[in-house]
MDAnalysis code that builds the backbone (N, CA, C; Angstrom):
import MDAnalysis as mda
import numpy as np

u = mda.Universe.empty(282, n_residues=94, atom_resindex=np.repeat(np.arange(94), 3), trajectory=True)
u.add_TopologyAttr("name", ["N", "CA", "C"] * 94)
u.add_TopologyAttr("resid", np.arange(1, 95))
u.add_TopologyAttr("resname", ["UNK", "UNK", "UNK", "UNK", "UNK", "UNK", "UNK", "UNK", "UNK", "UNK", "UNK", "UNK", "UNK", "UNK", "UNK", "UNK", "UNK", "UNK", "UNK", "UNK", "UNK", "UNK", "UNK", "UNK", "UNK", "UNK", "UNK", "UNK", "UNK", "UNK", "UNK", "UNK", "UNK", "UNK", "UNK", "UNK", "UNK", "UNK", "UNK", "UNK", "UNK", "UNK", "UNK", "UNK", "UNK", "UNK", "UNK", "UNK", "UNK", "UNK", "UNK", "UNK", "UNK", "UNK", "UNK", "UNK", "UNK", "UNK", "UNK", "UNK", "UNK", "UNK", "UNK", "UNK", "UNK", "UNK", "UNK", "UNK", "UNK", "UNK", "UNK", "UNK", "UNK", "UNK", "UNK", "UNK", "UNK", "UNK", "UNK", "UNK", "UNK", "UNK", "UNK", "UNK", "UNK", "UNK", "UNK", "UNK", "UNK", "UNK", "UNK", "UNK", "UNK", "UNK"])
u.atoms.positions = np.array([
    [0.846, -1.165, 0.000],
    [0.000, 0.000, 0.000],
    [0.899, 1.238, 0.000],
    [0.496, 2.046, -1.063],
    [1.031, 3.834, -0.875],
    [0.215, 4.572, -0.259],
    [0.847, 5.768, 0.023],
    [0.331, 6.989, 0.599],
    [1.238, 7.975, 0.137],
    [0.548, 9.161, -0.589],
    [1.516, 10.489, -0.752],
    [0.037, 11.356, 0.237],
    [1.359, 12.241, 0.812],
    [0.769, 13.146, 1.806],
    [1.479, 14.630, 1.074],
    [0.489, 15.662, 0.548],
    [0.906, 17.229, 0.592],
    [0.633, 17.826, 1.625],
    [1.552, 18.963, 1.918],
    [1.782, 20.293, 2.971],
    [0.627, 21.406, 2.300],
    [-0.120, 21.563, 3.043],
    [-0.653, 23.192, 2.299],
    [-0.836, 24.142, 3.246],
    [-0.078, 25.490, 2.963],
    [-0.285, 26.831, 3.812],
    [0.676, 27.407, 2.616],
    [-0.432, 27.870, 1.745],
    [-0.582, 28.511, 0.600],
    [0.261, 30.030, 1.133],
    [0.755, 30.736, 2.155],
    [0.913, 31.997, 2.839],
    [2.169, 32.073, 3.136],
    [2.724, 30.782, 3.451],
    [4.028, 30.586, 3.752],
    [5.517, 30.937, 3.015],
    [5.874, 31.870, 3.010],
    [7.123, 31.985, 2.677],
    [8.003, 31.376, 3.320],
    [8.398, 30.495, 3.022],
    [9.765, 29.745, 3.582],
    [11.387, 30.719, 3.447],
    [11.549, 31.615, 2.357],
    [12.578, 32.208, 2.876],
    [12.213, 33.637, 3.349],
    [11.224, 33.957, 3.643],
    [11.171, 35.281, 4.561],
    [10.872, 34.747, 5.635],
    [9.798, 33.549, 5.801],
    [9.098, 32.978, 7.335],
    [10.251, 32.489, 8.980],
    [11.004, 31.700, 7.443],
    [11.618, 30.280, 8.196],
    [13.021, 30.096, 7.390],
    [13.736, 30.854, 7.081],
    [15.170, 31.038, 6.231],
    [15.661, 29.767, 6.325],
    [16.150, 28.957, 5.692],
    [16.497, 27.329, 5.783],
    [15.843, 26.245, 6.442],
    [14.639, 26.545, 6.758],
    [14.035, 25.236, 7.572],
    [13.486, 24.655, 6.121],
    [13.992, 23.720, 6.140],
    [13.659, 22.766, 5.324],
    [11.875, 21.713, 5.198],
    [11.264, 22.386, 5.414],
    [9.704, 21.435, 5.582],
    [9.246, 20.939, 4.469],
    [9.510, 19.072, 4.996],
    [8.901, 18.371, 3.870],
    [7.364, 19.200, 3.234],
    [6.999, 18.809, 1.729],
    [6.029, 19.429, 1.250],
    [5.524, 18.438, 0.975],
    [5.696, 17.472, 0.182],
    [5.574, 16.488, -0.552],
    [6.351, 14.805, -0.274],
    [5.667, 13.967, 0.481],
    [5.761, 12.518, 0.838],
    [5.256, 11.417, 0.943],
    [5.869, 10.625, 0.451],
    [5.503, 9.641, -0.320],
    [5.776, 8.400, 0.868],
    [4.288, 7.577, 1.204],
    [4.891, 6.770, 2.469],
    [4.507, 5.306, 1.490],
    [4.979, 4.203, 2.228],
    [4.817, 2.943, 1.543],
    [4.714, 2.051, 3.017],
    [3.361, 1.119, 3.067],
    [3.600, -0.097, 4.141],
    [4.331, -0.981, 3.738],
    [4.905, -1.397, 5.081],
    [5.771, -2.779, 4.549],
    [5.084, -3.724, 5.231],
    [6.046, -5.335, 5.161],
    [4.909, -6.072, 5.401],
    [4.978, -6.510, 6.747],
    [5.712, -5.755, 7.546],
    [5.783, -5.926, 9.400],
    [4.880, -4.632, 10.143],
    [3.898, -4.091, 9.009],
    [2.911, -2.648, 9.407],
    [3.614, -1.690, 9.720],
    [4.775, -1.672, 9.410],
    [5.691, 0.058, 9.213],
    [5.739, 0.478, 8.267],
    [5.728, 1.510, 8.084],
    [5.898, 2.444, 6.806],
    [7.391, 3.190, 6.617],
    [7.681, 2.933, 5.253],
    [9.196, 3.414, 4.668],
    [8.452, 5.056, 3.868],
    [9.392, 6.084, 4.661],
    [9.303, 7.345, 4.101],
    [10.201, 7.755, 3.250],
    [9.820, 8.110, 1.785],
    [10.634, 9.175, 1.202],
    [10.140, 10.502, 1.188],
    [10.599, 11.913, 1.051],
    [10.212, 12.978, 1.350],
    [10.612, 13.353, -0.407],
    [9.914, 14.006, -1.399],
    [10.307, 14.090, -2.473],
    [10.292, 15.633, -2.803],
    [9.590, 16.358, -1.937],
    [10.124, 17.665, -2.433],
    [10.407, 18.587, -0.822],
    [10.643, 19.716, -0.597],
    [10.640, 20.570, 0.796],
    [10.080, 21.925, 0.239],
    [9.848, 22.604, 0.878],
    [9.967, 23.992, 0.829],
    [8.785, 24.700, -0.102],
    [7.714, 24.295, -0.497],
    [7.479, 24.211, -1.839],
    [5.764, 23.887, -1.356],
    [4.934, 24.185, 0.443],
    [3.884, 24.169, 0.723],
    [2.338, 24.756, 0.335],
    [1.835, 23.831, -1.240],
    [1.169, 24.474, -1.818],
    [0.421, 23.670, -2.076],
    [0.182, 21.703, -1.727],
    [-0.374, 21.342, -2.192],
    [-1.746, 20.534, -1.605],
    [-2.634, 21.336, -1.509],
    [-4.179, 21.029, -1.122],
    [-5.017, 19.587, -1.203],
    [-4.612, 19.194, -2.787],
    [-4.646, 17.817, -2.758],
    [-3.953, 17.207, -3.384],
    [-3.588, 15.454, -3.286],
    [-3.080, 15.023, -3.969],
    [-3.502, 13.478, -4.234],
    [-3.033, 12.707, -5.828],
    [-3.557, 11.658, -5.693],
    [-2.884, 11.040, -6.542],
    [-2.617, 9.470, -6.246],
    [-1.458, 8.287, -6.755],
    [-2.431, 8.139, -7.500],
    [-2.157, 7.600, -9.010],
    [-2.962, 7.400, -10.117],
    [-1.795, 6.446, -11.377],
    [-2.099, 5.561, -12.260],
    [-1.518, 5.832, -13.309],
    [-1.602, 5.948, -14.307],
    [-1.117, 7.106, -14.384],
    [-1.459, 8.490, -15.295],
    [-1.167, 8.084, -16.537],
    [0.198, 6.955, -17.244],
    [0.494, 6.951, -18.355],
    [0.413, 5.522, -18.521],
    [-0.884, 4.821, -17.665],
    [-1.066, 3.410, -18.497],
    [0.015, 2.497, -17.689],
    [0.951, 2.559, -17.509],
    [2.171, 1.242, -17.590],
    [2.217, 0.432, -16.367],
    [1.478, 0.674, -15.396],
    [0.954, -0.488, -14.476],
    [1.618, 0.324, -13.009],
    [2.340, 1.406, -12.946],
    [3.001, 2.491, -11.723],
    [2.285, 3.548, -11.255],
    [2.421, 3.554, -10.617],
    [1.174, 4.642, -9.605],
    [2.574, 6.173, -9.730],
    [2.124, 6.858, -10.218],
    [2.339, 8.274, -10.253],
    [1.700, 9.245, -9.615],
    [2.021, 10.130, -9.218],
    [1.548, 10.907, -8.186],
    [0.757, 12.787, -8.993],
    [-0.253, 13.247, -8.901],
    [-0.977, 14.395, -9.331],
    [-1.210, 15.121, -8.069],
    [-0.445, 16.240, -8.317],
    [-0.569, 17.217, -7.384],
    [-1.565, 18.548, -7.576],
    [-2.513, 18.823, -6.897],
    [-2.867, 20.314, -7.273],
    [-1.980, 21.539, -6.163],
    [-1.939, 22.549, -7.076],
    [-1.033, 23.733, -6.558],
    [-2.174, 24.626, -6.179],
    [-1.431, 25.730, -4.719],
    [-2.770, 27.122, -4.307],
    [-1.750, 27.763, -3.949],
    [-1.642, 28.881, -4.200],
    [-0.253, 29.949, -3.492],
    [-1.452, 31.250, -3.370],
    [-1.447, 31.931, -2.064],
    [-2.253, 32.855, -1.745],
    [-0.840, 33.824, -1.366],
    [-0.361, 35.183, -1.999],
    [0.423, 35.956, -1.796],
    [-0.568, 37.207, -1.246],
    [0.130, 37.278, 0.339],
    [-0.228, 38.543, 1.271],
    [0.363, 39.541, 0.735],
    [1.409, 39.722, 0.876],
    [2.614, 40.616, 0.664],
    [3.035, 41.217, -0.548],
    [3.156, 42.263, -1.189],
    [3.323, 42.621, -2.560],
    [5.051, 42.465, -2.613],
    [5.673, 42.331, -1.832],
    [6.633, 41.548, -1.958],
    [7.107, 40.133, -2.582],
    [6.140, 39.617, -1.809],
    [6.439, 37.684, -2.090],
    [6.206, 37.711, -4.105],
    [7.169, 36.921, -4.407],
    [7.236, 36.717, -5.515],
    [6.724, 35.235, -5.784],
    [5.863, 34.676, -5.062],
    [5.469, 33.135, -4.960],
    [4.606, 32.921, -6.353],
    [5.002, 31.810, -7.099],
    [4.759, 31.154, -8.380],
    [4.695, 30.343, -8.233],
    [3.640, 29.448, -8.707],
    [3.770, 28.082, -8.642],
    [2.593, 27.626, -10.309],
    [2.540, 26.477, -10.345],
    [1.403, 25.919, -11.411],
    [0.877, 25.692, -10.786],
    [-0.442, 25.300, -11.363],
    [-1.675, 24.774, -11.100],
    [-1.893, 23.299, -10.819],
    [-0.950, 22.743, -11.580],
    [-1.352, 20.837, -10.883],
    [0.368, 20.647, -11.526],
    [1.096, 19.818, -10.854],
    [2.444, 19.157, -10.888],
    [2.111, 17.663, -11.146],
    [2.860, 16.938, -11.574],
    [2.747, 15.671, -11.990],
    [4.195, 15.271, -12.031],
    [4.112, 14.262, -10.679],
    [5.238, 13.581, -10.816],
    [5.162, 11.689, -10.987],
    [6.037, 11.775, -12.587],
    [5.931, 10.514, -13.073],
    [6.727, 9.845, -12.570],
    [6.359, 8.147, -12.383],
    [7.507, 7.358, -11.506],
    [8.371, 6.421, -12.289],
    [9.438, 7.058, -12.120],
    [10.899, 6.674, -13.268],
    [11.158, 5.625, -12.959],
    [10.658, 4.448, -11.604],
    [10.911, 3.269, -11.358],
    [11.218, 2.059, -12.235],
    [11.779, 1.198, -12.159],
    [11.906, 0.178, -13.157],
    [10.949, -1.221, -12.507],
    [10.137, -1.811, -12.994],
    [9.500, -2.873, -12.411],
    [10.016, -4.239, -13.016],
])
């Protein structure tokens, strides 16, 4: 079984908020078969994503991950950009 988990606080500037804190955004958990879960963390810094969902997207039998993006800029400062949905395909070999 997978699990991808997104961060969302669309407000957050990470380098004006929190200057190097690194906060996972984007993670990807997997059960194993003793009921623990193996974490990879695949992106940081980058808290925009509201929802997300393992799918596969290009047919070939791998669960790929669809992200939607929200960036709410307070500040006429913050230069925060992001897209609208990210898609990360899984380069795995089966």
């Amino acid at each position: 079984m997978a699990m991808v988990v997104g961060a969302f606080l669309p407000q957050f500037d990470p380098k004006h908020d929190f200057p190097g804190y690194g906060i996972p955004s984007l993670v990807w958990f997997e059960q194993k078969g003793d009921g623990k879960w193996k974490e990879w963390v695949l992106e940081r810094r980058h808290l925009v994503h509201p929802t997300v969902k393992c799918t596969d997207i290009d047919g070939n039998g791998d669960l790929n991950i669809v992200a939607g993006c929200f960036v709410i800029q307070y500040r006429p400062d913050q230069k925060l950009h992001s897209p609208w949905l990210e898609v990360w395909e899984n380069q795995g070999k089966r």
